[in-house]
C-alpha positions, -999 to 999 in steps of 0.1 A, spaced: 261 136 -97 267 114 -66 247 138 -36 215 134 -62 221 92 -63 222 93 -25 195 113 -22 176 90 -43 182 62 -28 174 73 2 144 87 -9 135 54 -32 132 32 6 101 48 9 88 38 -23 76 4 -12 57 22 18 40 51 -5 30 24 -32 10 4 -6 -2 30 14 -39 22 0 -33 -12 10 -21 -11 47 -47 -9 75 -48 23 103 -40 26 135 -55 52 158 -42 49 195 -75 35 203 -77 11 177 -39 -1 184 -52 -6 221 -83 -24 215 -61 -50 193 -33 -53 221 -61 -60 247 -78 -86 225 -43 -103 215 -17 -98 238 -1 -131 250 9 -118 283 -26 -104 286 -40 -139 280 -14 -155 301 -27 -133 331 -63 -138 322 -59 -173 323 -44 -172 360 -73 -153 368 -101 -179 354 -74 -209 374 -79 -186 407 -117 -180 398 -123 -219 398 -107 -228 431 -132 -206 446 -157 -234 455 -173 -247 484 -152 -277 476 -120 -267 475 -122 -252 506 -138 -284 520 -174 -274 533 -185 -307 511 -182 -343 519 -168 -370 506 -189 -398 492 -166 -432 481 -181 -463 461 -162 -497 473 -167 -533 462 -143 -561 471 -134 -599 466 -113 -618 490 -109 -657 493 -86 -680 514 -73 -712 501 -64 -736 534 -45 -775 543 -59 -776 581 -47 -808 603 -69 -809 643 -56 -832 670 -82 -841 698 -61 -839 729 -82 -864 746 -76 -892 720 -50 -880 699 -75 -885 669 -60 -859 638 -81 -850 611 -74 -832 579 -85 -812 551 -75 -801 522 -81 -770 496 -110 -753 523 -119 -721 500 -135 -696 518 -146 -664 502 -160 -627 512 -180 -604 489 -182 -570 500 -196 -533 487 -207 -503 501 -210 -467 498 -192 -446 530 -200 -407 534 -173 -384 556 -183 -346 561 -155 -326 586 -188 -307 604 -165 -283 621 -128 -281 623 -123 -245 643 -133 -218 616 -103 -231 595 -132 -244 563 -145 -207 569 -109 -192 564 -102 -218 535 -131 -202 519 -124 -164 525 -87 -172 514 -95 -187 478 -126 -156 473 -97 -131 481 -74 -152 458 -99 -146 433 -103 -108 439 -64 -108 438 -67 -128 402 -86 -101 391 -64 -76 402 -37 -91 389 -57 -91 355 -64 -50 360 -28 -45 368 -14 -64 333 -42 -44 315 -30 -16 327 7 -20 323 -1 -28 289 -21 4 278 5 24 292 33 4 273 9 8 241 7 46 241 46 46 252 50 31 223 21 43 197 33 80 210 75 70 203 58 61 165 47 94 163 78 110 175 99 91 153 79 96 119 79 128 129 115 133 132 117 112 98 98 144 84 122 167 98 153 148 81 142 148 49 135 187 57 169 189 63 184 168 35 161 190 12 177 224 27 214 206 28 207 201 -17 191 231 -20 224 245 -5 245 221 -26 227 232 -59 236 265 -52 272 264 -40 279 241 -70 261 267 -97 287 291 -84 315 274 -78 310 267 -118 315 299 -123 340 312 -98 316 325 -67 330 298 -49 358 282 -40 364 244 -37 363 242 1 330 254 -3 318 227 -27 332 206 -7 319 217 29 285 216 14 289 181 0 297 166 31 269 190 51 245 170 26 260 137 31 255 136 65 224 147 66 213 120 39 230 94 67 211 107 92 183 107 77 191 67 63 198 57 104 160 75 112 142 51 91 158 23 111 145 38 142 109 43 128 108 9 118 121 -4 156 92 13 166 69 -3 142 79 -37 152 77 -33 184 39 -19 182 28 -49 162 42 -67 192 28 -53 216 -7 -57 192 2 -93 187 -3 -90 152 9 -122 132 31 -103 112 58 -85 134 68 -65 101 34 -52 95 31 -16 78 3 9 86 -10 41 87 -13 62 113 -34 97 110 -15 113 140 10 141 127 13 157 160 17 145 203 -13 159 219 -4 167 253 -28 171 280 -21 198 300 -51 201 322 -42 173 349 -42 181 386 -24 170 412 -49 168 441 -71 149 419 -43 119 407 -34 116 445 -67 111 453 -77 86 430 -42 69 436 -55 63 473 -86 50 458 -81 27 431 -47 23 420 -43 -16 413 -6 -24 430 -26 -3 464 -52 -27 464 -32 -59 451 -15 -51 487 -46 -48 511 -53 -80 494 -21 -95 504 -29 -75 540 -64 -92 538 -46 -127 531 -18 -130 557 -49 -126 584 -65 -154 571 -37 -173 573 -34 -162 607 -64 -172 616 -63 -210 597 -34 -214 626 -57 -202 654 -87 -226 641 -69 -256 658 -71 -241 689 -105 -255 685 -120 -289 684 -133 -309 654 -165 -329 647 -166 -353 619 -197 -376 604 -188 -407 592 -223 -426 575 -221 -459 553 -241 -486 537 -228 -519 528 -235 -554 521 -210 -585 527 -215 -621 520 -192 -649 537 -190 -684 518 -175 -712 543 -165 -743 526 -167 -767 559 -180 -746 585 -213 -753 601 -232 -725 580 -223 -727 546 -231 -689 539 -238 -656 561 -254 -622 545 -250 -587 562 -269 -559 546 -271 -525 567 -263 -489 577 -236 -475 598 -231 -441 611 -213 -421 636 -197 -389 649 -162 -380 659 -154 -356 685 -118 -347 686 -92 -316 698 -55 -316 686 -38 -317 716 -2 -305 710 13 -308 674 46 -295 683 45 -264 655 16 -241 662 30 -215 681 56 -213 660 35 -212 630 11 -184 653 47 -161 656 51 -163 623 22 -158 607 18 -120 632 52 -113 613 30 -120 580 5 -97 594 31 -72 605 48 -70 572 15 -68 549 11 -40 568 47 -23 561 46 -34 526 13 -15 521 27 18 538 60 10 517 41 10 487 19 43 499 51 60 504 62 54 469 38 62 451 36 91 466 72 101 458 70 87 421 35 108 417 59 136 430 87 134 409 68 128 376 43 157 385 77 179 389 87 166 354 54 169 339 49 208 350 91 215 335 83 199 305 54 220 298 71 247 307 100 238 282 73 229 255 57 264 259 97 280 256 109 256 230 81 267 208 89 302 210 125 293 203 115 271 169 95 303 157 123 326 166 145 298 149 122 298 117 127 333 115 165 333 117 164 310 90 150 322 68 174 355 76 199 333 69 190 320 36 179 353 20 214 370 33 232 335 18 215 340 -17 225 373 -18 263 361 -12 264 380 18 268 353 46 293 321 48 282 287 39 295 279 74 270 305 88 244 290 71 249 258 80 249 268 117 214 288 111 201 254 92 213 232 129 197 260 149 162 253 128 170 216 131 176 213 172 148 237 180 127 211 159 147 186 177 138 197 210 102 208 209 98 170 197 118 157 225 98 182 252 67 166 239 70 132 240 84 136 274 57 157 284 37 127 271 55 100 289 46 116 323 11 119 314 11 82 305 28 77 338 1 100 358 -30 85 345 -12 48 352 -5 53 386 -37 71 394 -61 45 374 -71 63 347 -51 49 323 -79 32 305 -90 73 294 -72 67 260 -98 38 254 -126 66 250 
């Protein structure tokens, strides 16, 4: 018949997984986020900022050392002279007079003080390198989240897969039946026929699910960085365990404490001061030492010594204070704004995550409030299904009545699912924004 070829083919695309089943690796949610933080390219991407930040942390950069240059040098003049003697008008000439100079030396400059501006250098490039790190913390985050979005959404999907093929199993069961009577006069056509198409579109549906669960197994190996993007695997969870123990005093606390975009912004706070301050530092004076030791030779060709040697030591220091450079008090003004708006951005941020902690704490407490009704709906559904198919076996209820009982089953199912991974996805958000995101790594 064609409702058994279409179930068999639809049943035969899960051949290929079910043969190689021994063959494919696992996946806990632990496992998948181990691999993700190991491989990740925007992971690594951010890391390597961090390490980029993390060397220009030196003394160096920020210009505490000196400067030490190596210099040698040739120079040479090639000369026609002609002298008149104004007393007797005498000339004399010469021609091709090569004189030469040899030079080399070693010159040392160290800026001693320069009005705290080394000192905020310094400071600036150590909080650029906490900020690094943050930064680093933030991606790792974002990442584990997006991980057990995703690992979670696999879950959900093979588990609606399972529920389908429930469905498609009930919808032939139903076909078999209808067909055995209408054989024999039970039934009429527009039964056989209602059924048929009742079957066929659960076998579509449950065709367009395997799409979906293979969407979602892409996108996990992409987010593992595995090689192959089209990777099969395992993965032992048959159920979304929801935690239903978090509190809300607790996440707002550790929100305040050590949520990653809070601090990323008391490190921007931290740096507009400093940059405050690097406009304030010339306000001050400056000392400089400048130290060298060099050695020059002069070849003369016709003067009256022939060649002169220097060989020494030179040192010195340089007192100095920027009188007016025409841009520091507007660079002062601005850089208060900076201060100003570090500030406001921080409180901005406060303020938000304080409504978003809200809002998915409000979601989180409905949906497990709907998980706990839902459930007691898909037992109550169970029940009325089964009703339903002893009163349709005995002939004494309507195929159309039977289908309904069979959708009731099938959106209860549909919707405790649904209620769970939502429920899920605002625990993933909770732990994010509170810090404790890296939990799922125990």
């Amino acid at each position: 018949m064609k409702y058994r070829n279409l179930f068999i083919s639809a049943l035969c695309m899960l051949l290929p997984i079910g043969a190689a089943a021994q063959t494919m690796p696992q996946y806990t949610l632990k496992s998948c986020l181990e691999q993700g933080l190991q491989n990740n390219y925007s992971l690594h991407i951010t890391r390597n900022e961090a390490q980029i930040s993390k060397n220009n942390a030196t003394w160096a950069n920020a210009g505490y050392l000196p400067t030490l240059n190596l210099s040698a040098g040739y120079n040479g003049t090639l000369q026609d002279t002609e002298t008149t003697l104004r007393a007797t008008g005498e000339k004399t000439k010469t021609e091709g007079v090569l004189d030469q100079t040899l030079d080399a030396g070693i010159d040392l400059s160290w800026t001693l003080f320069d009005g705290f501006n080394i000192t905020a250098n310094h400071q600036r490039l150590q909080e650029l390198k906490r900020q690094g790190e943050t930064n680093t913390r933030i991606a790792i985050e974002d990442l584990i989240a997006g991980i057990a979005a995703e690992y979670y959404n696999y879950v959900q999907q093979k588990i609606r897969l399972k529920n389908f093929r429930y469905a498609v199993s009930l919808s032939k069961e139903r076909l078999r039946i209808v067909e055995a009577r209408y054989q024999i006069g039970s039934f009429s056509r527009l039964d056989y026929q209602q059924a048929k198409v009742d079957f066929n579109a659960d076998s579509a549906q449950y065709i367009k699910q395997q799409e979906a669960l293979h969407t979602s197994r892409i996108q996990l190996n992409e987010l593992m960085a595995n090689a192959d993007v089209d990777q099969a695997f395992l993965i032992p969870d048959t159920l979304i365990d929801v935690d239903a123990t978090l509190n809300l005093t607790e996440l707002w606390d550790a929100t305040m404490q050590v949520n990653a975009n809070l601090l990323k912004a008391e490190q921007n706070s931290t740096l507009a001061r400093l940059d405050y301050k690097k406009v304030c530092s010339r306000d001050y004076p400056y000392l400089k030492l400048n130290a060298g030791y060099g050695y020059t030779q002069n070849r003369y060709e016709i003067n009256a010594n022939s060649r002169r040697t220097v060989l020494g030591a030179n040192f010195g220091l340089t007192l100095g204070f920027k009188l007016f450079d025409g841009n520091r008090n507007r660079e002062r003004k601005n850089a208060r704004i900076a201060i100003e708006n570090a500030r406001l951005e921080r409180e901005q941020l406060e303020q938000a995550l304080r409504a978003d902690l809200s809002n998915l704490w409000q979601a989180y407490r409905n949906n497990l409030e709907m998980l706990h009704l839902e459930r007691q709906n898909l037992v109550a559904a169970k029940d009325n299904h089964e009703i339903a198919r002893e009163r349709y076996m005995l002939g004494d209820l309507s195929g159309v009545e039977m289908r309904e009982a069979q959708k009731s089953l099938l959106d209860a199912e549909e919707r405790i699912l649904a209620a769970e991974y939502d429920t899920k996805l605002c625990e993933i958000s909770l732990l994010q924004i509170s810090g404790k995101i890296t939990k799922y790594l125990e």
